[in-house]
DOVOBA-150873 format. One record per atom (N, C-alpha, C): residue in one letter; chain; atom name; residue number from 1; x, y, z. Coordinates in Angstrom, 2 decimals, decimal comma. Example, Ala and Ser with C-alpha at 12.3 -4.5 7.8 and 13.67 -1.06 7.14 Angstrom:
REM residues 2
   res   chain   atom     n      east     north        up
     A       A      N     1     13,19     -5,69      7,80
     A       A     CA     1     12,30     -4,50      7,80
     A       A      C     1     13,20     -3,30      7,80
     S       A      N     2     12,85     -2,25      7,08
     S       A     CA     2     13,67     -1,06      7,14
     S       A      C     2     12,90      0,03      7,87
This chain:
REM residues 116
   res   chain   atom     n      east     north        up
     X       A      N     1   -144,22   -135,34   -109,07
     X       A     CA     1   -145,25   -136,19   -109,66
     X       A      C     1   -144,66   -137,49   -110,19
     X       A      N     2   -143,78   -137,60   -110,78
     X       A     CA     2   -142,90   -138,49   -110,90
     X       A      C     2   -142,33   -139,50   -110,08
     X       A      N     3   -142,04   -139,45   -108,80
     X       A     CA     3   -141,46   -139,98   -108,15
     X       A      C     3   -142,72   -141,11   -107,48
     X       A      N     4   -144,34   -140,24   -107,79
     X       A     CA     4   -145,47   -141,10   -107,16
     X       A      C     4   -145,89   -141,78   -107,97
     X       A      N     5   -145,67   -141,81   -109,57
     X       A     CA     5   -145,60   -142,74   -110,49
     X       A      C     5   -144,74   -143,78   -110,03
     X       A      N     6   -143,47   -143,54   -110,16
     X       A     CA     6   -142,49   -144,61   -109,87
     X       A      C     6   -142,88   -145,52   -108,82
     X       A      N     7   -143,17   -144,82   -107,86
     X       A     CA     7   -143,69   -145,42   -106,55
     X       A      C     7   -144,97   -146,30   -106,28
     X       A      N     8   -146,33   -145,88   -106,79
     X       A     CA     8   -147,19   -146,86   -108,05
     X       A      C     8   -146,71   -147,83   -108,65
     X       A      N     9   -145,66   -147,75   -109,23
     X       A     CA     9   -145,49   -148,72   -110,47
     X       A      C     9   -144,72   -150,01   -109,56
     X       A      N    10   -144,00   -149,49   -108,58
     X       A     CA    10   -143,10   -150,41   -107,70
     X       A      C    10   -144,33   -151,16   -107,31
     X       A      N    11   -144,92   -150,89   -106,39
     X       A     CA    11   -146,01   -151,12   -105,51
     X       A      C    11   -147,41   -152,38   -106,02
     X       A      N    12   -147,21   -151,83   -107,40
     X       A     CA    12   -148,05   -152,88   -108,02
     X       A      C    12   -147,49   -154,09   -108,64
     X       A      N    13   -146,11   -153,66   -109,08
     X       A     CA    13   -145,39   -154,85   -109,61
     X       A      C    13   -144,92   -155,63   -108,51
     X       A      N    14   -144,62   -155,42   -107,11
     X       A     CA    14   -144,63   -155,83   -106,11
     X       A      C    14   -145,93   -156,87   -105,36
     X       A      N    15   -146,89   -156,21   -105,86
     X       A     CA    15   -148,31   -156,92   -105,80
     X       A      C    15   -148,61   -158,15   -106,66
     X       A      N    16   -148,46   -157,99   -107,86
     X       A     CA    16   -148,03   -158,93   -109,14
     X       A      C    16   -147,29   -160,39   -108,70
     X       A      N    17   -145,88   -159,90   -107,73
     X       A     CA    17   -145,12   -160,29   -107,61
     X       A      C    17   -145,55   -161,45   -106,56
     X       A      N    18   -145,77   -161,07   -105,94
     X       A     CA    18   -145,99   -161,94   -104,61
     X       A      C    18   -147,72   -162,44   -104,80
     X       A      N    19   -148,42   -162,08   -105,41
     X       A     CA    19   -149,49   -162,86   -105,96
     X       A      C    19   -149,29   -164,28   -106,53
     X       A      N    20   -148,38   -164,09   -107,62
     X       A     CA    20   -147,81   -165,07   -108,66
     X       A      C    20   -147,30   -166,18   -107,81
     X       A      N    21   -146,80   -166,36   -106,89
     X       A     CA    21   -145,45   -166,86   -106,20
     X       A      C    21   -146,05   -167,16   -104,69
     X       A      N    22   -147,08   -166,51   -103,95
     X       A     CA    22   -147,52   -167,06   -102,70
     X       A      C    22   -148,30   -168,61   -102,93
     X       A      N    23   -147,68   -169,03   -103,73
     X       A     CA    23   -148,67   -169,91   -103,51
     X       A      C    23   -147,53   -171,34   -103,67
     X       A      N    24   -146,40   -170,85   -104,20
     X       A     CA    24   -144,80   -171,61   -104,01
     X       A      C    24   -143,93   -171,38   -102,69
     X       A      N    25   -144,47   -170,05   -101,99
     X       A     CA    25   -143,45   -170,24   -100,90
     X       A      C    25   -144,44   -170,92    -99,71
     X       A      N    26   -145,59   -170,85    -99,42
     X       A     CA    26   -146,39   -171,34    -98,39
     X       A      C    26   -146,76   -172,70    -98,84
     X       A      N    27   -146,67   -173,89    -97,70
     X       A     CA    27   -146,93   -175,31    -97,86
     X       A      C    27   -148,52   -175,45    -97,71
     X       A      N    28   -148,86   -175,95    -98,14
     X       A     CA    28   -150,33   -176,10    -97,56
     X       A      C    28   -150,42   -177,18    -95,84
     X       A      N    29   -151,51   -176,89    -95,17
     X       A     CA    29   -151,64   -177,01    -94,12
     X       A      C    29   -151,47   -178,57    -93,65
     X       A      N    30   -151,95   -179,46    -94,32
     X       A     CA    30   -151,66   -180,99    -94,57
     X       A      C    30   -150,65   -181,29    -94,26
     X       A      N    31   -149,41   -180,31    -95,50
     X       A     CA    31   -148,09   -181,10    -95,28
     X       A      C    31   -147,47   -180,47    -94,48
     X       A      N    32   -147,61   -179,26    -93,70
     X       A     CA    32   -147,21   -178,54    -92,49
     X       A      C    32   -147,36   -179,45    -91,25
     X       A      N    33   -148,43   -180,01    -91,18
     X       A     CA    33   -148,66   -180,45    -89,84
     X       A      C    33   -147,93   -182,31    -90,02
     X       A      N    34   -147,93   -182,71    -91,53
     X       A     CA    34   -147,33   -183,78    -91,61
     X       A      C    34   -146,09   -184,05    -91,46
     X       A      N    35   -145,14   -182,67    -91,62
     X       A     CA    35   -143,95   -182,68    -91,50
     X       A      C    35   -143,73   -182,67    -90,17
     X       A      N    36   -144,59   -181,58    -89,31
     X       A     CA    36   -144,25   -181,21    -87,97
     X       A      C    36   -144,26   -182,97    -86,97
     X       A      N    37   -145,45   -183,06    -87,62
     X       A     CA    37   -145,42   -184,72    -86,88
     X       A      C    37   -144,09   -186,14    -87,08
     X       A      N    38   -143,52   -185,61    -88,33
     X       A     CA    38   -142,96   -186,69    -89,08
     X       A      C    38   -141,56   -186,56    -88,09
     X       A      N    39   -141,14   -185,50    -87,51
     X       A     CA    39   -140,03   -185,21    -86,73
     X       A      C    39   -140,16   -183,62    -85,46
     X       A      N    40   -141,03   -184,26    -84,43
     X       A     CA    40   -141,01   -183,49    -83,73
     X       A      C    40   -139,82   -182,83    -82,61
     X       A      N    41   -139,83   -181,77    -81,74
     X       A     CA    41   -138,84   -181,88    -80,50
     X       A      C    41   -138,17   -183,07    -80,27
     X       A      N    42   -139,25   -183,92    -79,32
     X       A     CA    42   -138,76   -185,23    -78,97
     X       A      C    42   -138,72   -186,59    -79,37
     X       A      N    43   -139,02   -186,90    -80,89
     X       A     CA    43   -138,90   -187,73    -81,42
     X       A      C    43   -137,04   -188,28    -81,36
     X       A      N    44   -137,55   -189,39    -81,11
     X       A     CA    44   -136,01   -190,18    -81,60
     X       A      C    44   -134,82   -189,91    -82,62
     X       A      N    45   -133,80   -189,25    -82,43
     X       A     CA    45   -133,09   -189,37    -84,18
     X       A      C    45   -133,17   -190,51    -84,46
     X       A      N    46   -132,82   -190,67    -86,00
     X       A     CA    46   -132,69   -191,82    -86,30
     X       A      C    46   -130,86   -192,05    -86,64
     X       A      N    47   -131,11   -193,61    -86,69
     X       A     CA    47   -129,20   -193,72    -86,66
     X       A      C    47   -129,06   -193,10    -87,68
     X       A      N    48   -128,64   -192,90    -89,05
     X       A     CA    48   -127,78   -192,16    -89,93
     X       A      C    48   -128,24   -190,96    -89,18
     X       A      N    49   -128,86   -189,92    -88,41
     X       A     CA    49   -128,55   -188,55    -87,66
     X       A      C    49   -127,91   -188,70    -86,32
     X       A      N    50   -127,99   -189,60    -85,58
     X       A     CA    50   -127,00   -189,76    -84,79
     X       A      C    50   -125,20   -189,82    -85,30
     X       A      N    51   -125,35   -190,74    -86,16
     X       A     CA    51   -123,93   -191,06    -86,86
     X       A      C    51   -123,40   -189,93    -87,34
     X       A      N    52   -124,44   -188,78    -88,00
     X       A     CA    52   -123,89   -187,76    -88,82
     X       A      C    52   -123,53   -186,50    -87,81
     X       A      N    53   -124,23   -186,55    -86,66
     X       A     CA    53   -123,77   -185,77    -85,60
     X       A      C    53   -122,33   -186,33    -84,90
     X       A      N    54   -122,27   -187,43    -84,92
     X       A     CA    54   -121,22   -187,71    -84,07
     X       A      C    54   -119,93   -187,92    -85,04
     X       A      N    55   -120,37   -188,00    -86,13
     X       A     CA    55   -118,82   -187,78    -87,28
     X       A      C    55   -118,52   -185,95    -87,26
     X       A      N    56   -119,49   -185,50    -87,21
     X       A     CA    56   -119,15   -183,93    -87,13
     X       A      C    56   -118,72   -183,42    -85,77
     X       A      N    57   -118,69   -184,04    -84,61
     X       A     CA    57   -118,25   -183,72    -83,37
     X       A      C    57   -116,91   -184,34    -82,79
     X       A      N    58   -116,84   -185,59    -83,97
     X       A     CA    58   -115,05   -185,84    -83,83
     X       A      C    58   -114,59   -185,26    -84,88
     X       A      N    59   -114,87   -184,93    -85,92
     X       A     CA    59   -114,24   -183,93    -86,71
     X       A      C    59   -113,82   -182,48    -86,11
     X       A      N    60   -115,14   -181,78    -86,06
     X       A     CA    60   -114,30   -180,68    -84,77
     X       A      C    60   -113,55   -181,04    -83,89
     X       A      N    61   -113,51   -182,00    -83,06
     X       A     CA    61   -112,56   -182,69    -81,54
     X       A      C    61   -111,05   -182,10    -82,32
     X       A      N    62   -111,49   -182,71    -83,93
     X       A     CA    62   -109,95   -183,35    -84,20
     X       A      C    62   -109,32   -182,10    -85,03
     X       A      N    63   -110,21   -180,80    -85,51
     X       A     CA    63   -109,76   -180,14    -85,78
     X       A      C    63   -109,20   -178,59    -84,32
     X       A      N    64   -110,17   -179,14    -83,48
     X       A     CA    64   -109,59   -178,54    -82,25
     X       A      C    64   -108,26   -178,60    -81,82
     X       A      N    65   -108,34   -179,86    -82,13
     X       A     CA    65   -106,72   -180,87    -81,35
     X       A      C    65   -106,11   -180,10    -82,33
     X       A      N    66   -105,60   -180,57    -83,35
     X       A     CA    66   -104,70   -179,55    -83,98
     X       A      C    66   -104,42   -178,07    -84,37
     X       A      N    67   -105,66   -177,61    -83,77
     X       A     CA    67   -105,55   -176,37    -83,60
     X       A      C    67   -104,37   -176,05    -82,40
     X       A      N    68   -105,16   -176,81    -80,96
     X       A     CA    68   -104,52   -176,35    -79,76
     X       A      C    68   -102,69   -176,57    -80,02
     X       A      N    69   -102,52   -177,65    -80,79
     X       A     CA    69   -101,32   -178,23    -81,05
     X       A      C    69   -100,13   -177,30    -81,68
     X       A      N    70   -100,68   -176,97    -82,49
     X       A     CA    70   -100,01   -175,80    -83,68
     X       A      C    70    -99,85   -174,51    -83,21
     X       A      N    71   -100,61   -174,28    -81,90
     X       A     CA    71   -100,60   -172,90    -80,82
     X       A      C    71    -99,50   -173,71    -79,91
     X       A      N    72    -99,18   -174,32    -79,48
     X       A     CA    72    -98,37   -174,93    -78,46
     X       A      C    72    -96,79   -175,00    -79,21
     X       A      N    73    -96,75   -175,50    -80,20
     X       A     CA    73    -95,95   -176,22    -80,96
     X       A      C    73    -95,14   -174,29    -81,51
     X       A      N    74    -96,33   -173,53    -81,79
     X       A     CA    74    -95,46   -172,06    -81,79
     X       A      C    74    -95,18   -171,53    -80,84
     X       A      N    75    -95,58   -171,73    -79,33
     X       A     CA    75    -95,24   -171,16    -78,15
     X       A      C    75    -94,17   -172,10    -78,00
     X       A      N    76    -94,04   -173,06    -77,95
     X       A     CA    76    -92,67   -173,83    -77,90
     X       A      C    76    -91,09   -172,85    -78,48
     X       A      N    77    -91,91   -173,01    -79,68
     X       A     CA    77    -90,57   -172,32    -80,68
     X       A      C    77    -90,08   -170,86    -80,09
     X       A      N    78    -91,81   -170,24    -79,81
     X       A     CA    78    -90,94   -168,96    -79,64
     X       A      C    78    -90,35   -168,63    -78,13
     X       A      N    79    -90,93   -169,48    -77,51
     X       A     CA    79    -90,00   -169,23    -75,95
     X       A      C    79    -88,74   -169,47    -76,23
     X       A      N    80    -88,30   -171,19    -76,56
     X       A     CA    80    -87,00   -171,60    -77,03
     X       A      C    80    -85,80   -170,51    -77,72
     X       A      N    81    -86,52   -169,60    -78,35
     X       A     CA    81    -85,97   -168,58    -79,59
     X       A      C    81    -85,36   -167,38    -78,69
     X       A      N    82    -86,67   -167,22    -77,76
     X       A     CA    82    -86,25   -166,21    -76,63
     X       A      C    82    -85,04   -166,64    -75,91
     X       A      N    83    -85,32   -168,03    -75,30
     X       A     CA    83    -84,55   -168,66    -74,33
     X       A      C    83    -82,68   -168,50    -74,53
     X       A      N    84    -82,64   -168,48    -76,29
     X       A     CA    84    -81,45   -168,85    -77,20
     X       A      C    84    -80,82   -167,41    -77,24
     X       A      N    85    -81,50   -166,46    -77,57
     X       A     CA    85    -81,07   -165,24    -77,71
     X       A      C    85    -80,53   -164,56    -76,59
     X       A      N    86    -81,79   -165,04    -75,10
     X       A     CA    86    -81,52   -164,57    -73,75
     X       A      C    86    -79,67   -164,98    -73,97
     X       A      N    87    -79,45   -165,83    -73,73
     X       A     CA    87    -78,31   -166,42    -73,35
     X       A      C    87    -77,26   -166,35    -75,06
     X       A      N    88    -77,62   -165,83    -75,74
     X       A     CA    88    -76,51   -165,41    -76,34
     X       A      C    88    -75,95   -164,23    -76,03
     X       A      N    89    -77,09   -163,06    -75,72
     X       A     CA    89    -76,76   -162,08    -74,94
     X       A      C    89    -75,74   -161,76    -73,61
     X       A      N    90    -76,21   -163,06    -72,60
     X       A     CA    90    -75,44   -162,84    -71,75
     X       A      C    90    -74,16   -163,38    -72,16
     X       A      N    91    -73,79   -164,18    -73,03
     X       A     CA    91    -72,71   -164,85    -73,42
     X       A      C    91    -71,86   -164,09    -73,96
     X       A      N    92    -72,28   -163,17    -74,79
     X       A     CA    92    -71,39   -161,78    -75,13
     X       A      C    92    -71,22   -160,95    -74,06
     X       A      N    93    -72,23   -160,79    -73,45
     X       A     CA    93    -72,12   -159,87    -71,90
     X       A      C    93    -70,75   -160,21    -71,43
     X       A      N    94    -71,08   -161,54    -71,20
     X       A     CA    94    -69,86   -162,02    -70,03
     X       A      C    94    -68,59   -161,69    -70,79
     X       A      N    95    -68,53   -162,18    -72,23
     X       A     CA    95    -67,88   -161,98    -72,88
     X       A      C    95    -66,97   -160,30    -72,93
     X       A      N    96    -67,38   -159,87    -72,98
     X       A     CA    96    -67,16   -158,13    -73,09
     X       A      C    96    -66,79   -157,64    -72,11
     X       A      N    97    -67,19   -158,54    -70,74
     X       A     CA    97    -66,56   -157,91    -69,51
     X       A      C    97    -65,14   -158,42    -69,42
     X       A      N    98    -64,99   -159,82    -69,80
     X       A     CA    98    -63,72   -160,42    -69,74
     X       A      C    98    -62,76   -159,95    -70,24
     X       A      N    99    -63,05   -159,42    -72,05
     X       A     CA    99    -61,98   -158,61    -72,25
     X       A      C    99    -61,77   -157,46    -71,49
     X       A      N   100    -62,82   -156,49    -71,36
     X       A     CA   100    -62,39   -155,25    -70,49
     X       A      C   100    -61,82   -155,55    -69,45
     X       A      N   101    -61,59   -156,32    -68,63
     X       A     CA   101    -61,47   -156,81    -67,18
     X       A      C   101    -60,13   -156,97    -67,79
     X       A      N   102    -59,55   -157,84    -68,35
     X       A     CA   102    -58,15   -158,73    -68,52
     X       A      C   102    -57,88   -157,88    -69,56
     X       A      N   103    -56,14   -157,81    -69,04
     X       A     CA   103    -55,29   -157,64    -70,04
     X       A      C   103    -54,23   -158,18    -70,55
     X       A      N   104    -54,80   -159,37    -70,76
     X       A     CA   104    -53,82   -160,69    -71,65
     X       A      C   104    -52,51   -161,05    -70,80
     X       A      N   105    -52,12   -160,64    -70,02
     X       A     CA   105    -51,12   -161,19    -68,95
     X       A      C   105    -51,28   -162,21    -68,22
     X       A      N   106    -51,93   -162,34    -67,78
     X       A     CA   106    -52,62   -163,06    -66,60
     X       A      C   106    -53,68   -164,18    -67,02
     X       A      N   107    -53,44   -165,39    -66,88
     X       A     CA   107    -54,85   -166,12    -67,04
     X       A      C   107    -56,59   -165,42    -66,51
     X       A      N   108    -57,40   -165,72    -67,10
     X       A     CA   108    -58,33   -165,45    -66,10
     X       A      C   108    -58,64   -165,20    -65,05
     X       A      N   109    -59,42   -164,85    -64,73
     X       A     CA   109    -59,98   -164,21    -63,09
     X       A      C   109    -59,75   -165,60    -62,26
     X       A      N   110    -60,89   -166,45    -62,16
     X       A     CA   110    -60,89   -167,81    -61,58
     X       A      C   110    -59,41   -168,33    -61,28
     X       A      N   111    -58,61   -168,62    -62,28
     X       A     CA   111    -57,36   -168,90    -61,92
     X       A      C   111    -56,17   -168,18    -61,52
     X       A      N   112    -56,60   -167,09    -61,63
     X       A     CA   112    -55,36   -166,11    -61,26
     X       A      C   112    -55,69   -165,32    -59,47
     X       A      N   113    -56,10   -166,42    -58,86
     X       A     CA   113    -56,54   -166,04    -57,33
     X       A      C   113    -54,85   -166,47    -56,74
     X       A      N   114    -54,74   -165,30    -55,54
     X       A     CA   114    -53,80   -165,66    -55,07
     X       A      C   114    -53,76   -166,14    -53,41
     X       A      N   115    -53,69   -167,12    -53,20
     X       A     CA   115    -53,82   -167,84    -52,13
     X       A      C   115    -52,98   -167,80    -51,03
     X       A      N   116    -53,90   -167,05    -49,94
     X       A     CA   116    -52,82   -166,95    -48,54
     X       A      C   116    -52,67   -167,82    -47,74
């Protein structure tokens, strides 16, 4: 029984509610159709809405651009990073074979060819 009180009480204060107040959210019909006319579909912008569209479409351009830039500018780095490591790797590689290979007697491989 309670819960259909509560539910009543919503219902009417809800009624209250939008009684009070329909008459602030709906325009009257005058200025509905005056507005609709004042800027239709195909009416002309006017310059300050042209201008304000086209400052907001080089603003994005320009926040694009440095977007794409700052993605490039880290693919740069991190290939380079790869590129550096690749070849430190093999640089020890080579490295590691040389000692195993040689045993300090002998110059290097390259120069220690013996020619028939």
């Amino acid at each position: 029984m309670a819960w259909r009180q509560l539910f009543l009480i919503c219902c009417l204060s809800a009624v209250v509610l939008l009684s009070s107040v329909e008459g602030k959210i709906f325009m009257q019909e005058s200025d509905a159709l005056s507005f609709l006319k004042k800027r239709g579909k195909r009416s002309p912008k006017s310059r300050e809405e042209v201008n304000a569209e086209n400052r907001q479409k080089l603003q994005a351009d320009e926040l694009r651009r440095e977007h794409y830039e700052e993605q490039r500018n880290e693919f740069e780095n991190f290939v380079e990073e790869q590129n550096d490591e690749q070849e430190e790797r093999s640089r020890e590689a080579i490295e590691q074979w040389r000692q195993w290979h040689s045993d300090g007697l002998y110059p290097p491989y390259l120069y220690n060819r013996h020619h028939i």
